[in-house]
RODO-2510 file (C-alpha; in nm, 4 decimals, decimal comma):
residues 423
     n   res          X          Y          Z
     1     x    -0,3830     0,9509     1,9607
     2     x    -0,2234     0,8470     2,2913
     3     x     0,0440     0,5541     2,3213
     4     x    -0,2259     0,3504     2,4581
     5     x    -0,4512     0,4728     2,2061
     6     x    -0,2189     0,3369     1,9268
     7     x    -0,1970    -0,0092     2,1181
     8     x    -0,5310    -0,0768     2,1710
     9     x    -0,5923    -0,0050     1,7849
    10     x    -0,3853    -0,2537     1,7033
    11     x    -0,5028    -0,5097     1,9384
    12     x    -0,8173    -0,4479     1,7835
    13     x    -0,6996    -0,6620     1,5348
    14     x    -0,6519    -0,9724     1,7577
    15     x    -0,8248    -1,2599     1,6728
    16     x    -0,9625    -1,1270     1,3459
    17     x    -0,8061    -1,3706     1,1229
    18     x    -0,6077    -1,7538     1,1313
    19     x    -0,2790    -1,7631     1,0619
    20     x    -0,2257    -1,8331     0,6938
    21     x    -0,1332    -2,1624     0,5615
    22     x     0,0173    -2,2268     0,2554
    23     x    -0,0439    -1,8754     0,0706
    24     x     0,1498    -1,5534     0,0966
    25     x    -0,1149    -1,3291     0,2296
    26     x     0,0804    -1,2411     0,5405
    27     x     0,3776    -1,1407     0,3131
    28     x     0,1161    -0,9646     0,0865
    29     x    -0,0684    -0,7572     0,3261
    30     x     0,2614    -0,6090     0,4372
    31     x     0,4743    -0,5364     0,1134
    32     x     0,1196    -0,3494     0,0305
    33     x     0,0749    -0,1483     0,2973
    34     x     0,4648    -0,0607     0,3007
    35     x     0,4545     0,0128    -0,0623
    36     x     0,2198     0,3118     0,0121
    37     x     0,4123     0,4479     0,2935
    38     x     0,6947     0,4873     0,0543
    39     x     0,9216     0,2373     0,2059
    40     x     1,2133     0,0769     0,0291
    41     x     1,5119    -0,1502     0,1792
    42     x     1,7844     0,0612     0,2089
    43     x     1,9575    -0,1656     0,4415
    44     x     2,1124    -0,4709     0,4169
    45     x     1,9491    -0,7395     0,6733
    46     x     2,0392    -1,1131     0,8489
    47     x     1,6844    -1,2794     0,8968
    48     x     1,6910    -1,5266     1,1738
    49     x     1,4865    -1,7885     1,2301
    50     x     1,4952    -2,1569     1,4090
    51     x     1,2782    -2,3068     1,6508
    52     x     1,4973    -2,2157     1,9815
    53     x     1,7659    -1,9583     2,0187
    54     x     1,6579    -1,7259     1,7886
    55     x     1,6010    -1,4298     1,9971
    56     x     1,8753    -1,4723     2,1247
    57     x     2,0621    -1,5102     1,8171
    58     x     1,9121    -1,1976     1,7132
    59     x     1,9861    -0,9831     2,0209
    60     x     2,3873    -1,0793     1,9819
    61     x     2,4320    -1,0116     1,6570
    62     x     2,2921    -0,6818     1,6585
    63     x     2,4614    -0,6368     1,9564
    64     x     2,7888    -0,7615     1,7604
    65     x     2,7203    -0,5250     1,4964
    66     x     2,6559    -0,1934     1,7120
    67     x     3,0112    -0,2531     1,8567
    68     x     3,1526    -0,1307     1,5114
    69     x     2,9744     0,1721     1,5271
    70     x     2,7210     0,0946     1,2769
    71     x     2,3391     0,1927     1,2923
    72     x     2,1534    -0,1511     1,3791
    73     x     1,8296    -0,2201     1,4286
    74     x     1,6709    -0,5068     1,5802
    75     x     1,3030    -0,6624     1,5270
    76     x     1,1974    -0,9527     1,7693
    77     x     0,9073    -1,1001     1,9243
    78     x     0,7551    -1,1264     2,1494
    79     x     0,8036    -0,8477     2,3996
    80     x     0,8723    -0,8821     2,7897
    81     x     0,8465    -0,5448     2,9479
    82     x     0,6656    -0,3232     2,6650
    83     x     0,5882    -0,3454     2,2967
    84     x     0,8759    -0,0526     2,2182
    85     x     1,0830    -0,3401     2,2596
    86     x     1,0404    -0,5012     1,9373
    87     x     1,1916    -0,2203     1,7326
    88     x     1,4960    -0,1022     1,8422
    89     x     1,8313     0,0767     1,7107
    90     x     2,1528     0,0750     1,8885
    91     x     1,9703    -0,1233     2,1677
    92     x     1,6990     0,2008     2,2393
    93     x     1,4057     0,1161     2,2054
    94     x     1,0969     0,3058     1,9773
    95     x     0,9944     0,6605     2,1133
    96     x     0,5884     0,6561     2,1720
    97     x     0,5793     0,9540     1,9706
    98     x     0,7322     0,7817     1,6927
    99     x     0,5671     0,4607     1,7222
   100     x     0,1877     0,6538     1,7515
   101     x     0,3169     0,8488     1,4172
   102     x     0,3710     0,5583     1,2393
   103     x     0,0320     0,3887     1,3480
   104     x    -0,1605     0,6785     1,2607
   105     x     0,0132     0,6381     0,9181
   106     x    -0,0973     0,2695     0,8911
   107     x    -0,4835     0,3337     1,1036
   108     x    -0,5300     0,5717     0,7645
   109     x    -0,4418     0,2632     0,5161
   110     x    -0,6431     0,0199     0,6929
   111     x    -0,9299     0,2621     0,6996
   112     x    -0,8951     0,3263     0,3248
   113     x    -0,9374    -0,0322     0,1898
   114     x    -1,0682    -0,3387     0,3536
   115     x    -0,7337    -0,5679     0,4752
   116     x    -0,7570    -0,8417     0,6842
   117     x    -0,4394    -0,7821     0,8562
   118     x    -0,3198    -0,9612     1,1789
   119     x    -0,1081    -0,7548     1,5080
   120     x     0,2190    -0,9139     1,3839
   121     x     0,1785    -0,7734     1,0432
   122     x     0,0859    -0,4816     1,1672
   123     x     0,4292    -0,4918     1,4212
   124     x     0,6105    -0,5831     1,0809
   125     x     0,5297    -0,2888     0,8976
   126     x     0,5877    -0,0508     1,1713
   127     x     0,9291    -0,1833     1,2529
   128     x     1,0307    -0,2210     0,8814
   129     x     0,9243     0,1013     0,8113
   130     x     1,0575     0,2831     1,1454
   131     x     1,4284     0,1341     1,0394
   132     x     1,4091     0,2502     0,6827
   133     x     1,2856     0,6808     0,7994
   134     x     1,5560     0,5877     1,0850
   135     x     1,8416     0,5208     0,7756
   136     x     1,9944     0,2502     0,9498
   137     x     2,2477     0,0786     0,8402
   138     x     2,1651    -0,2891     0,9263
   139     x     1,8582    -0,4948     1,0638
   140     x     1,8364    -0,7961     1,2218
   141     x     1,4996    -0,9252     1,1885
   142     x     1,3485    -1,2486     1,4092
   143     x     1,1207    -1,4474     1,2241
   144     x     0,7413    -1,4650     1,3914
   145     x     0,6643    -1,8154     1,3225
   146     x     0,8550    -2,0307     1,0579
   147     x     1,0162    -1,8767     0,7554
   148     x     0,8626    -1,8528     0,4379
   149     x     0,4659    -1,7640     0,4886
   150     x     0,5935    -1,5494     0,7451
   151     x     0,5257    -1,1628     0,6729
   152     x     0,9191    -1,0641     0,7925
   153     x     0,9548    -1,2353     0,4813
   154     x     0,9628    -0,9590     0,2783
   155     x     1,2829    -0,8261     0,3706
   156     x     1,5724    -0,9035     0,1139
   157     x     1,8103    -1,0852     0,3449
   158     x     2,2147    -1,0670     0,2873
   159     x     2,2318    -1,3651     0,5405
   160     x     1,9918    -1,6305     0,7102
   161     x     2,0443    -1,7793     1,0135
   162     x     1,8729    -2,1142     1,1252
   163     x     1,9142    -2,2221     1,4904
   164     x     1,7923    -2,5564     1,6655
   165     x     1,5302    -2,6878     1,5016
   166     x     1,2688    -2,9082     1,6966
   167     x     0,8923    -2,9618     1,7341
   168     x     0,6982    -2,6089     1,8014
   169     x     0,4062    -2,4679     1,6185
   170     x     0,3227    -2,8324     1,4609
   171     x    -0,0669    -2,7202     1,3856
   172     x     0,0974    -2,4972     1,1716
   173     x     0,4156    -2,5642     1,0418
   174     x     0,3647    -2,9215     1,0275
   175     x     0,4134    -3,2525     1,2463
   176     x     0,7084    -3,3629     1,1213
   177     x     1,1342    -3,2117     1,1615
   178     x     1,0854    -3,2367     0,7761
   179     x     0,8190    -3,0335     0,7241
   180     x     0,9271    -2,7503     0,9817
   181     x     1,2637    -2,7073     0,8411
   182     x     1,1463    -2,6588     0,5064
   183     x     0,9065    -2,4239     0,6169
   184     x     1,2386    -2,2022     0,8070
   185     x     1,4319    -2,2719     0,5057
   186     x     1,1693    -2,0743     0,3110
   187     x     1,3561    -1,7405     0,4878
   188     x     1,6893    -1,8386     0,2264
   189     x     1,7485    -1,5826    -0,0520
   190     x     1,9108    -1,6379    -0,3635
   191     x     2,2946    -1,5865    -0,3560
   192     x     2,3051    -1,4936     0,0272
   193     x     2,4602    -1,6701     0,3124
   194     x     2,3380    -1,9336     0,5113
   195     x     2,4129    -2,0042     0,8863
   196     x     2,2852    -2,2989     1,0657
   197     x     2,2994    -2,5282     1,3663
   198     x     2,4173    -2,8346     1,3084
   199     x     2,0429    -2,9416     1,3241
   200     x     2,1604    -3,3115     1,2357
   201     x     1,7794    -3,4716     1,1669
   202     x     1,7249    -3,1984     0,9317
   203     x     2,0567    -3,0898     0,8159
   204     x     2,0320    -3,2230     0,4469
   205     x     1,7301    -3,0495     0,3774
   206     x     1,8936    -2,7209     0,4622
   207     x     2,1678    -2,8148     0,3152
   208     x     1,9424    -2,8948    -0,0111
   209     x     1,6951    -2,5722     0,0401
   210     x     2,0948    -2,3123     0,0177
   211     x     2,2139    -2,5546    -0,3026
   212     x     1,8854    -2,4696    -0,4611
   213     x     1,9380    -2,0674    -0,3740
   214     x     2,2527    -2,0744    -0,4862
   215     x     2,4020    -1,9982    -0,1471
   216     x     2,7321    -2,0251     0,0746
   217     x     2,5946    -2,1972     0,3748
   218     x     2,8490    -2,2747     0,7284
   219     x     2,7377    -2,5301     0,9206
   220     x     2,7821    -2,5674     1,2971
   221     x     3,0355    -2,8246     1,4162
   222     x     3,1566    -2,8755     1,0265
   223     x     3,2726    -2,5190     0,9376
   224     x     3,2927    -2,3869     1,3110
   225     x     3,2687    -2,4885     1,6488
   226     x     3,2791    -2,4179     1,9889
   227     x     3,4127    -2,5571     2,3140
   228     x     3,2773    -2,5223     2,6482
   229     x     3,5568    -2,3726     2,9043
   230     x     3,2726    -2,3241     3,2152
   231     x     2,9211    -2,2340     3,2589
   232     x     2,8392    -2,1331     3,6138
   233     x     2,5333    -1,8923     3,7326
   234     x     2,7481    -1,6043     3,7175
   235     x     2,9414    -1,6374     3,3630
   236     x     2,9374    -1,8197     3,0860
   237     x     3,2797    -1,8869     2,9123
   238     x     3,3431    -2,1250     2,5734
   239     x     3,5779    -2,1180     2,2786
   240     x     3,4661    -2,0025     1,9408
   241     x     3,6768    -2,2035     1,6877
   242     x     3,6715    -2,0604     1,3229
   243     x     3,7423    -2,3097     1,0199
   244     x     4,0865    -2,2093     1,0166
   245     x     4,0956    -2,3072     1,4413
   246     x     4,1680    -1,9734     1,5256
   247     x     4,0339    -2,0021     1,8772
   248     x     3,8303    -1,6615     2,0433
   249     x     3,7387    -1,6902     2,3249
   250     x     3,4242    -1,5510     2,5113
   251     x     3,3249    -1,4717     2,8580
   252     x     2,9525    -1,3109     2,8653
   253     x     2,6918    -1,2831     3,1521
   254     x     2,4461    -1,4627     2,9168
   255     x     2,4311    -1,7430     3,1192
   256     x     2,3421    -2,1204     3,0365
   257     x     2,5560    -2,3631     2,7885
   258     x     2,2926    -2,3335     2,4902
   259     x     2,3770    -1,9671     2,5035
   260     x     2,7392    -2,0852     2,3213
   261     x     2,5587    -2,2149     2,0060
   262     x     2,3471    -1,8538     2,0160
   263     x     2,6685    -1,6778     2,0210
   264     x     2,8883    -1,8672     1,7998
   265     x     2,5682    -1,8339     1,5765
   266     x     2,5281    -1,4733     1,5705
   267     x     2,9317    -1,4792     1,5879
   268     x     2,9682    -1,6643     1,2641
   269     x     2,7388    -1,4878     1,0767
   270     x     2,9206    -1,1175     1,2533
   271     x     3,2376    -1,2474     1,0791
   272     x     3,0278    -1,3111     0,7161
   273     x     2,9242    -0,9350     0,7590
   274     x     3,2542    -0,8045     0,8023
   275     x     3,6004    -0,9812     0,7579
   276     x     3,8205    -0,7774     0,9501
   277     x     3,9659    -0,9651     1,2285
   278     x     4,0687    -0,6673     1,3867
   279     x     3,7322    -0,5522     1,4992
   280     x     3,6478    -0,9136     1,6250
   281     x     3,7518    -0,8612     1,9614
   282     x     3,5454    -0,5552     2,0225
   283     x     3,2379    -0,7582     1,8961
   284     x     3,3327    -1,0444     2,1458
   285     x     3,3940    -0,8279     2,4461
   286     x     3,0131    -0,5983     2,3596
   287     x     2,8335    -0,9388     2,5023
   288     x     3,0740    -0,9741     2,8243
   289     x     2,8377    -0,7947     3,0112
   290     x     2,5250    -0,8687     2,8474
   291     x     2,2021    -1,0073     2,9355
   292     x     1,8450    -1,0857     2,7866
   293     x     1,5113    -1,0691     2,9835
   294     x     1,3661    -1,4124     3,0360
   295     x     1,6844    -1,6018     2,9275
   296     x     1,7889    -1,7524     3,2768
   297     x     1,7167    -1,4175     3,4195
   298     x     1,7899    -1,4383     3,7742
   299     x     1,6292    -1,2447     4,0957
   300     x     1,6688    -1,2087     4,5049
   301     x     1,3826    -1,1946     4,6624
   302     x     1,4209    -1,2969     5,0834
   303     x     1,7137    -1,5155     5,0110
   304     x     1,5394    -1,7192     4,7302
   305     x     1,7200    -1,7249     4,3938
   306     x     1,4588    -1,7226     4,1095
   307     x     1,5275    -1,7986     3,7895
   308     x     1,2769    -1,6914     3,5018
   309     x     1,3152    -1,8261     3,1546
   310     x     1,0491    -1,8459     2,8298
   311     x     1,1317    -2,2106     2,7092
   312     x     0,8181    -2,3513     2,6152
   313     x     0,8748    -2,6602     2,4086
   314     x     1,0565    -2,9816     2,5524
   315     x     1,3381    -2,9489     2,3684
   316     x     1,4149    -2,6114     2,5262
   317     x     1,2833    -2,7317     2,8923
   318     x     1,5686    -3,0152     2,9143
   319     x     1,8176    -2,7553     2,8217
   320     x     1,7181    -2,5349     3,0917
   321     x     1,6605    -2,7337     3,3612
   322     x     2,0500    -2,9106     3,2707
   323     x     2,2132    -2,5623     3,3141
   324     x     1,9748    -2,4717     3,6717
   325     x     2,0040    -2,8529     3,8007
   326     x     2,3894    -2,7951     3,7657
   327     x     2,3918    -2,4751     3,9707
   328     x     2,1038    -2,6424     4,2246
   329     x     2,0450    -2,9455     4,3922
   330     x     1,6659    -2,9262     4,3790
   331     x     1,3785    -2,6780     4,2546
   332     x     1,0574    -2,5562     4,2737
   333     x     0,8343    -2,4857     3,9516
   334     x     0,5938    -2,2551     3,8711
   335     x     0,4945    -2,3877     3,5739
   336     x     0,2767    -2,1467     3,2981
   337     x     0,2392    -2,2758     2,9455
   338     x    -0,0036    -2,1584     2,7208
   339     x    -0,2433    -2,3020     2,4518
   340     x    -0,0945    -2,4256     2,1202
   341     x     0,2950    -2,5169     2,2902
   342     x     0,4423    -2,8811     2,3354
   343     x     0,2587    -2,9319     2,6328
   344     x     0,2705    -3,3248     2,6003
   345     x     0,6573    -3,2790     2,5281
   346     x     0,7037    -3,0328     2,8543
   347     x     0,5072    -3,2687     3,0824
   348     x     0,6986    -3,5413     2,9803
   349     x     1,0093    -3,4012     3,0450
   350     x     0,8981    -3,2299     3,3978
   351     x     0,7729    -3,6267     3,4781
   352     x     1,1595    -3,7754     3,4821
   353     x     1,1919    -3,5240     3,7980
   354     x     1,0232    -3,5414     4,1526
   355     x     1,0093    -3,1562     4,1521
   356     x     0,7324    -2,9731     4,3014
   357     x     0,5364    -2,7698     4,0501
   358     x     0,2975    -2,5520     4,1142
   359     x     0,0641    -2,4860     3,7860
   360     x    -0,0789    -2,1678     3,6505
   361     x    -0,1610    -1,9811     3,3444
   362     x    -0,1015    -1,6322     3,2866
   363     x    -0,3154    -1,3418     3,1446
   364     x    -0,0888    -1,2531     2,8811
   365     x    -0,1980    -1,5227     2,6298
   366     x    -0,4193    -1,7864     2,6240
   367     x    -0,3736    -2,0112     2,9021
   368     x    -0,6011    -2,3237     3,0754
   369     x    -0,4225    -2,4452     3,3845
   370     x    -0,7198    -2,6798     3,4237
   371     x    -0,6586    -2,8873     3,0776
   372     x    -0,2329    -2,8868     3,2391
   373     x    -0,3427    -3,0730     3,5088
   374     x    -0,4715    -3,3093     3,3020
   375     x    -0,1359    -3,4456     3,1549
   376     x    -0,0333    -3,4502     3,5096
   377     x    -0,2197    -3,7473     3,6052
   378     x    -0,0572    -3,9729     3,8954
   379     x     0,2335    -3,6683     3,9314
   380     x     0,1688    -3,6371     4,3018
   381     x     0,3724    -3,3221     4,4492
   382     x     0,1809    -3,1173     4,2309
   383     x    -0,0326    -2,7669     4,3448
   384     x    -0,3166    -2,6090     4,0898
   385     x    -0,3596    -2,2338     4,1513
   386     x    -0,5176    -2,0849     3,8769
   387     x    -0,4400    -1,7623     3,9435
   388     x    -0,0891    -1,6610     3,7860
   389     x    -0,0426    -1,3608     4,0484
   390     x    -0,1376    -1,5799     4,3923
   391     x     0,0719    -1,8714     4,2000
   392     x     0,3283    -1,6724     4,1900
   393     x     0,2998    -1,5634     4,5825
   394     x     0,2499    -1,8986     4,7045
   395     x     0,5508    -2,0377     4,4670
   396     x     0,7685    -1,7234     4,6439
   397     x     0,6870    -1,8499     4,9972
   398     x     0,7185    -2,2108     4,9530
   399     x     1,0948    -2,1750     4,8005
   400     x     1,1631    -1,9563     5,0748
   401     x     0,9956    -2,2144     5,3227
   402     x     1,2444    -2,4551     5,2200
   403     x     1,5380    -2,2787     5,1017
   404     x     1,5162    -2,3933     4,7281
   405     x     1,5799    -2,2086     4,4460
   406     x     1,2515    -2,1236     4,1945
   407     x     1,2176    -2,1889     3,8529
   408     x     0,9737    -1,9880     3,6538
   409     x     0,9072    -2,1508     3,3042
   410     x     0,6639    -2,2390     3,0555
   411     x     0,6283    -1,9669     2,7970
   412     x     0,7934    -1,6224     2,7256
   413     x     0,3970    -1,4572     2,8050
   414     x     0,4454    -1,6400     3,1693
   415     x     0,7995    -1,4885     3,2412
   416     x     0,7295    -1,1726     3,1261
   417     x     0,3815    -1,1819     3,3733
   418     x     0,5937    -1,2541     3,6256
   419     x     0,8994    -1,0343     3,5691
   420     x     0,6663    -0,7420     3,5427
   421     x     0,4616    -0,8253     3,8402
   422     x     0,7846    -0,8564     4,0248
   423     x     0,9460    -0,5606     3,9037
***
């Protein structure tokens, strides 16, 4: 079995069930299959999960955590470059050999017994059980979608962390704040940790959901804070301000103000995980020059600054475009979403603006540029090219035309098509 070999196996798998509602089948399939390949925790873990920031979140702390010399490993979702990316230790990501050894371990369950497993389960069991032959000493594991029927689930968690919540995921999760955090809460383990934004709509419920568990939970802007010092397209630097304000302050390439909560996030939780102070400003300076793929991820091409970012709910979109509309005076969008995201929300945001967009959809996921249009009724500096890689061409030439920078948002699958087709 090749590389590709092992990936098309598991994309065989695509489409072959719904995501679960309501039951732990997800959680099931996984403990099951793990069980047989002899797997056992052996580390201790910080689950993350949230609405927006979470990858982020994740990718800091671990980050954080490899500055003290520690074995971390990191599971997220979904991938930009290559699917190695979602298991990684010490930042490296999977060998092929070792992720085709491990899927021809799991291709001789599957064949043995008749699961009905989904690709992210499959992903789960392959990180989980790569970090436990690896002996690692920590993971940080990003939930897929919401918290408790979610097959990361499994894990035994020594802290949970809960960024912004807002609307994403509603056919599943639910339609209402309510409903969604309760569903993220579901990641909270009995006597652990808890570490949330200040999420104020929903903020009880957590609050309720760690009471019930039995846990500590620290609360952004009630048990720590941070303050904004200056956020320009170069460097982001803020104040981290502990419940005792002791001030730390950090200066990190990460770029874009919503990247403070990440950090003081991920921060908050690095100081639950150890409490030496002396190692703190090693942790703080292992994100000064540190950057994310689609997270305001910035390229040259003939004089054109283009920015490429994976928001993809509105929430996310106004946050974005406050950061780039502070650096810029005007944009152009190329504007990808795909099937199942707050496209109402999005649209309504991108309608305040006179910006031209130029709509897509990209071939990583499923996409219909046709049914975008739609919610851009009466929007009139608007261009439909179907086509993600002559969208992205004509997008290139236009900013280029009129010497404005390019924005390249609607979904993590649409900046990873594009960062890949550009690279």
């Amino acid at each position: 079995m090749t590389y590709n070999d092992a990936l098309s196996y598991i994309y065989s798998f695509m489409g072959k069930k719904n995501i679960h509602k309501d039951n732990n089948s997800h959680i099931s399939n996984v403990e099951s299959i793990l069980s047989i390949l002899g797997y056992k925790q052996t580390f201790r873990v910080i689950h993350i999960t949230g609405t927006k920031g979470k990858g982020s979140t994740t990718l800091c702390l671990s980050k954080m955590i490899e500055s003290t010399g520690s074995k971390v490993a990191t599971f997220t979702s979904p991938h930009i470059k290559s699917e190695r990316e979602r298991f990684r230790i010490n930042g490296e990501c999977i060998s092929e050999y070792d992720f085709v050894c491990i899927v021809k371990k799991v291709k001789n369950i599957l064949e043995s017994d008749n699961y009905n497993i989904t690709v992210f389960e499959i992903f789960t069991i392959i990180g989980l059980y790569y970090f436990y032959i690896q002996n690692v000493n920590y993971a940080c594991i990003e939930v897929g979608i919401g918290g408790l029927y979610d097959c990361t689930n499994i894990v035994k968690s020594d802290i949970s962390i809960i960024t912004s919540i807002s609307y994403d995921h509603t056919d599943i999760l639910g339609d209402s704040l309510e409903s969604i955090a309760i569903q993220k809460c579901g990641i909270i383990k009995p006597y652990s940790k808890v570490v949330s934004s200040s999420n104020i709509e929903v903020i009880e419920i957590i609050k309720s959901k760690a009471i019930d568990k039995k846990s500590e939970i620290s609360i952004l802007d009630k048990d720590f804070y941070f303050k904004l010092k200056s956020n320009t397209k170069d460097l982001l630097s803020f104040y981290y301000i502990d419940s005792n304000n002791i001030e730390y302050e950090f200066n990190t390439t990460l770029l874009g103000n919503h990247q403070a909560e990440n950090i003081s996030l991920a921060f908050k939780a690095f100081t639950l995980l150890f409490e030496n102070s002396s190692i703190y400003r090693v942790a703080i300076d292992s994100i000064r020059d540190f950057t994310i793929d689609a997270r305001l991820t910035f390229f040259k091409n003939d004089n054109v600054d283009i920015i490429v970012d994976g928001a993809h709910n509105s929430k996310s979109l106004e946050v974005v475009l406050n950061n780039v509309l502070s650096w810029y005076d005007d944009i152009i969008l190329l504007f990808a979403p795909i099937i199942g995201k707050d496209l109402d929300g999005m649209i309504g945001v991108l309608k305040n603006y006179d910006f031209e967009i130029i709509v897509s959809a990209t071939t990583y996921k499923e996409s219909d540029s046709e049914n975008t249009m739609k919610y851009f009724e009466n929007y009139k500096n608007i261009t439909h090219i179907s086509d993600f890689k002559t969208a992205m061409s004509y997008a290139n030439n236009i900013a280029k035309e009129k010497n404005k920078a390019l924005l390249v948002i609607g979904s993590l699958y649409s900046a990873s098509e594009y960062i890949n087709l550009y690279s």
